[in-house]
N, C-alpha and C positions, 0 to 999 in steps of 0.2 A: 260300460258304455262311456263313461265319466273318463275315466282313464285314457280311453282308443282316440278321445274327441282332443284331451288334451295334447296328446302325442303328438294329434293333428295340427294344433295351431302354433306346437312351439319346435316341431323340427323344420326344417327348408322343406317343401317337395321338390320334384323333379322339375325342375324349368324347361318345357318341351325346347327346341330350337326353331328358329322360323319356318314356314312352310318350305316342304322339297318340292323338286324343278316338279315333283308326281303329284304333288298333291292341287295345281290347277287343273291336271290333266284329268286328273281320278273327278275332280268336280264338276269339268264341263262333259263327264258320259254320263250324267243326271237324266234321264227321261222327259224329266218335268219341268216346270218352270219353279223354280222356287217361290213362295209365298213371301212376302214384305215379314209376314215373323219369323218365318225359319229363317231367312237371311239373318236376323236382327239376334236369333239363340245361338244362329251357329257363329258371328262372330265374337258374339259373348263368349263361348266354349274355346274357341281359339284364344283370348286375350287371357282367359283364366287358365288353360293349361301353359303356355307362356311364361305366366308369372313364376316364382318358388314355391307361394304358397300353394296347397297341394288343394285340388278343387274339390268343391262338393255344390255339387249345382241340381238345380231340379229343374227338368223342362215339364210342362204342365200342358196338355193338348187335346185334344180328344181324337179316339180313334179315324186313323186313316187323314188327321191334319200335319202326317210329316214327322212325327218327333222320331222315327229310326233312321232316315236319313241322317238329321242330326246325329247320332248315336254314331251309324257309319260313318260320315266322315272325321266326328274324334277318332274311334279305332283305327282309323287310317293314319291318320296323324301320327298316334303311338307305334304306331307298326313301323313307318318308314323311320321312327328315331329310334328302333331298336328292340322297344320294348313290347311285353305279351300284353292281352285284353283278354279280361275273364266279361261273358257274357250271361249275367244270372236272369234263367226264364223261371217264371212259375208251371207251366206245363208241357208235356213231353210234346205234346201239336205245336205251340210254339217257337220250340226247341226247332225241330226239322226245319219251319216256314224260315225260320233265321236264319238258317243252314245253309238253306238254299238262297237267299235273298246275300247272306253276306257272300258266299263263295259266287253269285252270278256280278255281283258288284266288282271283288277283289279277281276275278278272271284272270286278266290280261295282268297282276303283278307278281311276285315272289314270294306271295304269302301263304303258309296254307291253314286251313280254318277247316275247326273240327268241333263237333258238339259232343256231351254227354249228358244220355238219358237212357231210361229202359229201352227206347227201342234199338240200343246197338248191344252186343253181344257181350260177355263179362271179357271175350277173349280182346276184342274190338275195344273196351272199355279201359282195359291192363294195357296195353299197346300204346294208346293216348295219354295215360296216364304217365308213361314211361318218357314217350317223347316232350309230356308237356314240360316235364322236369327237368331235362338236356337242355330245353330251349328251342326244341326242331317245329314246339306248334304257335304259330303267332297268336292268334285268336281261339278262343273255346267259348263254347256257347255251351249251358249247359242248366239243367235244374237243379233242384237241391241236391243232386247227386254233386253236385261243385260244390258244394259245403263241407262234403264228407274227410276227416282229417288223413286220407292216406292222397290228396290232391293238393300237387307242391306247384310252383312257379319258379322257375331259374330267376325273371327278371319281370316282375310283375309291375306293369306302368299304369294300367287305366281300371278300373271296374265300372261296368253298367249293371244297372240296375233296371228290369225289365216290368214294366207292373208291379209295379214297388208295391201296393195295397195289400196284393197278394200273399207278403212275408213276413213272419212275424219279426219282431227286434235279434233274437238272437241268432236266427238266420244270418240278417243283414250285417251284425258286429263282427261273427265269424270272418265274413268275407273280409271285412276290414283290418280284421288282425294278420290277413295273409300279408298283408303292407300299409304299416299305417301310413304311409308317406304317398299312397296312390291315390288319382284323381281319380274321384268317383262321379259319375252322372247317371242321375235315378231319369227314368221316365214316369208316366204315369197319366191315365185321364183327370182320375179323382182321387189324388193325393191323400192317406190317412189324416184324421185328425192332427195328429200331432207334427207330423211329417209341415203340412201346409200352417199349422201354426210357428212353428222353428224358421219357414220362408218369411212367413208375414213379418218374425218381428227379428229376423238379418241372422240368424245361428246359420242360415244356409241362402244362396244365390237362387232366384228363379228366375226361370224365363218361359212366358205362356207364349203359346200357338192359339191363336183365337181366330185365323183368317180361313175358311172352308178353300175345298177345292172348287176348282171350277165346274158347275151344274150340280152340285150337290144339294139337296133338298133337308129340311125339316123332315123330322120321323112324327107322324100323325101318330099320340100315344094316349091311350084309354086303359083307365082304370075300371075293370065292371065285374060284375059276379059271375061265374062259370056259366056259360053259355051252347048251349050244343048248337044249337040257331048260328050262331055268331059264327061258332068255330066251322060250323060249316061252310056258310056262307064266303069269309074272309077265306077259306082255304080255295075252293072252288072258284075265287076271281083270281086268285093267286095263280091256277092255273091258265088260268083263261089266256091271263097275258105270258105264259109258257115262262112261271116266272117256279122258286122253290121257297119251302116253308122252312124254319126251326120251330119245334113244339119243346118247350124244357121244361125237364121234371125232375126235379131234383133229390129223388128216393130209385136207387136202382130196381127196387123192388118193386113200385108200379109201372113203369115203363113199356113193358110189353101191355101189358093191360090201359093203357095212355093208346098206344100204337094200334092197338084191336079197335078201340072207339073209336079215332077218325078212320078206320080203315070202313067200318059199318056207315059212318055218314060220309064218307066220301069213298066208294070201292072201284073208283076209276085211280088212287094218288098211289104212287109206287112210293112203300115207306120204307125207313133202315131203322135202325135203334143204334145207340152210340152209347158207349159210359167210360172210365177208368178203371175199369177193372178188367175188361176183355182183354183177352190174347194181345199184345201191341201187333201181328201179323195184321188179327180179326180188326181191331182197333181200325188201321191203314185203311185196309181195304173200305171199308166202312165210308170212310174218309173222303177218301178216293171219287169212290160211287158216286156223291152227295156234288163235291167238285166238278166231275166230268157229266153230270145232270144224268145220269143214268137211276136217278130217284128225285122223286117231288119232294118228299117230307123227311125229315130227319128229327124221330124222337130222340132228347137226347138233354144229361146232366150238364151242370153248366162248364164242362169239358170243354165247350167251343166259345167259352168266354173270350178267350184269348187266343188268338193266330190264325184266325177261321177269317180269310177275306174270299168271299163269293159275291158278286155283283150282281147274281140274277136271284139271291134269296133276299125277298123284299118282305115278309110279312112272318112276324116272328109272336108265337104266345108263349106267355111265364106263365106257369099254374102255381099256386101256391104263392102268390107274389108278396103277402105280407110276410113270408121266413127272410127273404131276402135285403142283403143290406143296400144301403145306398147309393155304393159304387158296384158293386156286382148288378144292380139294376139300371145302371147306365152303360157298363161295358157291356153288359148281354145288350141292351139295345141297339150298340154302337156295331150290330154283326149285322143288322140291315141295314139298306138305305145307301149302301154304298156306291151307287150308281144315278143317273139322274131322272131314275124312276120313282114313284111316290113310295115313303115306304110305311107299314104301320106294324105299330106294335100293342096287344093285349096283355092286358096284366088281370091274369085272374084270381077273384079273389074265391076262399074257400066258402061251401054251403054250409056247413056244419058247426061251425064254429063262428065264437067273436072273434076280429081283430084288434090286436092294441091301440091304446092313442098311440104311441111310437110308431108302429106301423103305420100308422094314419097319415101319420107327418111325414114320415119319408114318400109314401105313395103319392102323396101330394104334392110334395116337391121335383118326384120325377116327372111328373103330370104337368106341371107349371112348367119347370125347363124343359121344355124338347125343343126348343129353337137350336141350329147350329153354335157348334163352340159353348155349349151349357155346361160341360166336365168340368171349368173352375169354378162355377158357381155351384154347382151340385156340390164340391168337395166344400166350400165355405156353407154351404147348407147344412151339412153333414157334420164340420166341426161344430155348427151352433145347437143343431143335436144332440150329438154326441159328447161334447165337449172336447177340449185342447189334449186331454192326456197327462202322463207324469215326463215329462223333460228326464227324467234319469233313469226312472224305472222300467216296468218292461209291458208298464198298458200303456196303446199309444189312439186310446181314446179314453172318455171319463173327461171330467172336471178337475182342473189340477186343485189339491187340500193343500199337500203340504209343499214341495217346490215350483215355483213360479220361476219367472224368468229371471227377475233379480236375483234368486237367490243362485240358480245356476251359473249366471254368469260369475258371480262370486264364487264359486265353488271351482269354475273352470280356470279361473284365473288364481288361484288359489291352487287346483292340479298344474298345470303350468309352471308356477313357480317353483313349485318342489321338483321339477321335474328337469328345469334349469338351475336348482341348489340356488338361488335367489330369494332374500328376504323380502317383503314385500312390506311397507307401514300400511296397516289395518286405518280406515278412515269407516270410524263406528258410523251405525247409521243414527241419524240425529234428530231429534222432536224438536222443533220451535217451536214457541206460541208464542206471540207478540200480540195478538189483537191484529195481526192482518192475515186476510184469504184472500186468494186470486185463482180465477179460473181463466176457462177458454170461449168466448161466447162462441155461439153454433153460427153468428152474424160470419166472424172471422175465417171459422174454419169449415164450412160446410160439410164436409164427408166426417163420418163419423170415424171410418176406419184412422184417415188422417189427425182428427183428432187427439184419437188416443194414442197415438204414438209421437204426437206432440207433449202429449201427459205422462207418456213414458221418460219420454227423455227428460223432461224436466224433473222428473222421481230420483232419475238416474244419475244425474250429471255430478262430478266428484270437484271441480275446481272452478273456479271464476271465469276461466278461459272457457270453459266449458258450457257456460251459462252465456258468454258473447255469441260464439258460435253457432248454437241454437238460435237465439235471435236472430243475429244476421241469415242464418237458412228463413227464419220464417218471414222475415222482412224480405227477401228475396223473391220468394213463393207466396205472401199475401198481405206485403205493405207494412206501414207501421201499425205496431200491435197497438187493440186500444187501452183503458187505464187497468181493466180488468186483468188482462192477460198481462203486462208490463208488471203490476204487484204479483205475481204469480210468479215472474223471473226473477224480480229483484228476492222475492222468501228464498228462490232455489240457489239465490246468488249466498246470502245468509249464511243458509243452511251449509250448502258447503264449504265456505271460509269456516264455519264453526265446526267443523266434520275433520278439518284442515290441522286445524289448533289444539285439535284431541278433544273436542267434549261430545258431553252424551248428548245433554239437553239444554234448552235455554227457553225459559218463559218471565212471565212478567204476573207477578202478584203486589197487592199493594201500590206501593211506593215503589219496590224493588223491581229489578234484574238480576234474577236468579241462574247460575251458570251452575250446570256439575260436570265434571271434569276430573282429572288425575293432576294436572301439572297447572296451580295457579297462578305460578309466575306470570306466565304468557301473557293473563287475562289484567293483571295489574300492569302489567306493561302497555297494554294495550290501548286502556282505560285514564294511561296518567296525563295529568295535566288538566283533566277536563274536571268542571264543577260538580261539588259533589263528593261520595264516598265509593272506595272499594273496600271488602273484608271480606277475611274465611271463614267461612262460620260450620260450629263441630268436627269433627274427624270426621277420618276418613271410614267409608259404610265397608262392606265386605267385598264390595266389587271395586274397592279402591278408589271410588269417585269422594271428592270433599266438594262444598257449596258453596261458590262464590257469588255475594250480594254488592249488586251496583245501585247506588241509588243517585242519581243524574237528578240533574232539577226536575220538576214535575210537568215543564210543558217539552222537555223532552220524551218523556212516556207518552206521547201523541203517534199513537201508528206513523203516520206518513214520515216523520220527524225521529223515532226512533228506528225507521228502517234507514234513512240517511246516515243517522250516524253509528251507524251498526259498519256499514258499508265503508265508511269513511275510516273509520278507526282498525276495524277486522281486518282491511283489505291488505295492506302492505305486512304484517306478519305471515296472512295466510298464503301469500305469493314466492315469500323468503321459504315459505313450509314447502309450498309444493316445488321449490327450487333444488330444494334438500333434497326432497324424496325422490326424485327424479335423478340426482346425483348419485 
């Protein structure tokens, strides 16, 4: 993963060309009006395939706020400059809904557009496979069956990423190694933990859809113990207004037996049963039925998680609701409601058994977000759950132990260089202590999110220039810093002029200024002329560090006073250093 990522940031990608005379045209046969954020992700997607670097964007939305549009009109983009679009869905229903969505879009051009999933033939499957490899197919939509290694690309320009939650990492890397140089755009309601942490802290571009459509309602969502009462009731008004149910079970095994109970409390509902394992013909029809209302209730696994838009099924139950994870119990909610009738959904919990606190807190969370546009919040809910993940590894939830972010970026940047035969000066990471701390008051920075990623940066920053920069952003965005946060810059100021000049460490015992280090010269150059002593004191340890002791008058060793002339003295060596190193 480590490798594919690197590839990515140190070859050129493909700089799309600016839009074709087609591509206003293809935009103004939209149906819709566009929402203020699609407009706002899809000109982000334009400026980012544009550029060389090769994109990795994530649009964040909740179902039926737009984010395929976005998706269509990049693959259009790619299409008219030549290049193929692999379209990776998690289920074979999806697959089709694509199918037909992008070939009723792409009509009226030269493109043609094909999917791969079980429901096309092996004969049907070898045929596409053939032309995708000539170059004859522009667009493939396709499930995992698109991962499988006998599926080649003549000239592969863009990858989407369809319900990214749905895949696991090496799914997703596959696709990536068919080009590491392709611009990729993930979709997604509720973003995996990890996925949405790598957004938050800039590994990857996001852009949220947070605007509803027009007359779209709140899903009325209740958490309650299995009800027959209920479930009758709610089915029976459901009909009332000639509307249709999903009941989801997600054991193929009960299902029929699911299907018999409401049939007993309700023997007026025409019911189907659905699952992934049926026939794909049996499958369709099924399908089909449920769409053209030739059935009220559709028992059924969470199959219809994805690519199931019906407008007149408003009232949906989850049995079993505490196995289910967080974004699976947002996307199944996000299959009703899709029209400007009320819509609700039941979460049933089991008789028989406790639930977990995990369970608890998730149940709770989907229960508190059911406002419109709740899927980034749920997916940031989810990561405080769940936790962030391993950045390299292959769990993309968990609590990160061993690589954080710093350490990845050092690691990437580090693949990178070997990858361009580039040496790179290591700039150790460095302990001060001086007798000064500086933080961020919560006065300054309100948001916590904000916050910490002001304390990130200041962790991170490797040169003096770097340390202006930050300030100037935060003085920008919230004034002058006050004394607290201002010692907090100047330490990060320190610290890396000392990071700069090769030392490990630098504190303050005694009388002394303790520096350890490999190369003292630096440090007595540094140091001369000023009152007082420099000396090395013992050899060198086994990591090659020796100990230099500065001992400065003593009303020099005053915090405020010894970060001045720390600053004063360090500063011009450590600029000559990072002048070097940049050369």
């Amino acid at each position: 993963m480590l490798r594919v990522q690197a590839v990515r940031a140190a070859t050129p990608g493909l700089a799309f060309p600016a839009d074709a005379a087609w591509q206003g045209e293809f935009e103004a046969s939209f149906p819709y009006e566009e929402t203020p954020d699609q407009r706002t992700a899809i000109t982000a997607v334009q400026r980012d395939m544009q550029q060389a670097r090769p994109m990795d964007r994530l649009i964040c939305g909740d179902v039926g706020f737009g984010k395929t549009e976005v998706a269509i009109r990049a693959a259009f983009r790619a299409c008219c400059a030549g290049k193929q679009v692999a379209v990776l869905v998690p289920t074979t229903v999806l697959a089709e809904q694509h199918e037909r969505t992008f070939r009723d879009r792409f009509r009226a051009y030269p493109f043609r557009v094909e999917s791969l999933s079980r429901f096309k033939t092996v004969a049907e499957q070898n045929q596409v496979l053939k032309d995708l490899a000539e170059g004859k197919v522009d667009l493939v939509i396709g499930t995992h069956r698109l991962l499988s290694k006998d599926v080649t690309f003549k000239d592969l320009g863009l990858v989407v990423v369809d319900e990214e939650q749905r895949f696991g990492v090496e799914h997703k890397q596959r696709l990536l190694a068919f080009r590491a140089t392709a611009d990729v755009l993930t979709l997604s309601a509720t973003p995996i933990p990890r996925t949405l942490h790598m957004s938050l802290l800039g590994l990857r571009d996001i852009s949220s859809l947070t605007t509803p459509p027009p007359d779209r309602r709140a899903i009325v969502t209740e958490v309650i113990p299995f009800s027959a009462d209920r479930l009758k009731q709610a089915v029976q008004r459901e009909l009332a207004r000639e509307g249709q149910v999903y009941y989801v079970h997600n054991r193929i095994k009960g299902l029929q037996e699911a299907a018999d109970r409401i049939q007993r409390l309700v023997p007026e509902a025409r019911i189907v049963v659905g699952h992934g394992q049926m026939p794909p013909d049996e499958l369709e029809r099924v399908m089909l039925k449920f769409m053209r209302h030739e059935c009220d209730v559709l028992v059924s696994t969470t199959i219809i998680e994805s690519g199931v838009d019906n407008p007149r099924a408003n009232t949906m139950f989850i049995d079993l609701a505490d196995l289910y994870g967080l974004a699976d119990l947002h996307q199944l909610r996000g299959r009703v409601g899709r029209s400007a009738h009320r819509a609700y959904c039941y979460l049933f919990l089991p008789q028989d058994r406790p639930v977990t606190d995990e369970a608890l807190r998730r149940l709770k969370a989907i229960e508190d977000y059911s406002m419109l546009g709740a899927g980034f919040r749920i997916a940031m809910r989810d990561l405080e759950i769940r936790g962030a993940g391993n950045l390299l590894g292959a769990e993309q939830s968990g609590h990160i132990a061993a690589v954080g972010y710093e350490m990845y970026c050092q690691l990437l940047e580090e693949a990178v260089d070997g990858l361009q035969n580039r040496e790179r000066p290591k700039i150790a990471d460095v302990l001060v202590n001086i007798g000064v701390s500086g933080w961020i008051p919560r006065a300054y920075i309100p948001s916590d999110r904000r916050r910490l990623e002001a304390y990130r940066r200041a962790a991170t920053v490797q040169t003096p220039e770097a340390v202006a920069k930050l300030r100037e952003d935060l003085v920008s965005a919230y004034g002058e810093p006050p004394e607290a946060m201002q010692r907090m810059l100047d330490l990060a100021e320190v610290r890396a002029m000392t990071g700069l000049l090769g030392a490990r460490e630098m504190r303050v015992a005694g009388a002394d200024l303790i520096i350890r280090c490999r190369a003292t010269a630096v440090f007595h150059e540094a140091f001369r002329g000023m009152q007082g002593s420099v000396r090395d004191v013992g050899a060198a340890g086994a990591d090659g560090l020796r100990e230099v002791y500065v001992r400065p008058p003593q009303a020099f060793l005053q915090p405020g006073s010894l970060m001045a002339v720390l600053r004063k003295r360090l500063g011009p060596l450590a600029k000559a250093s990072a002048g070097q190193a940049a050369a």
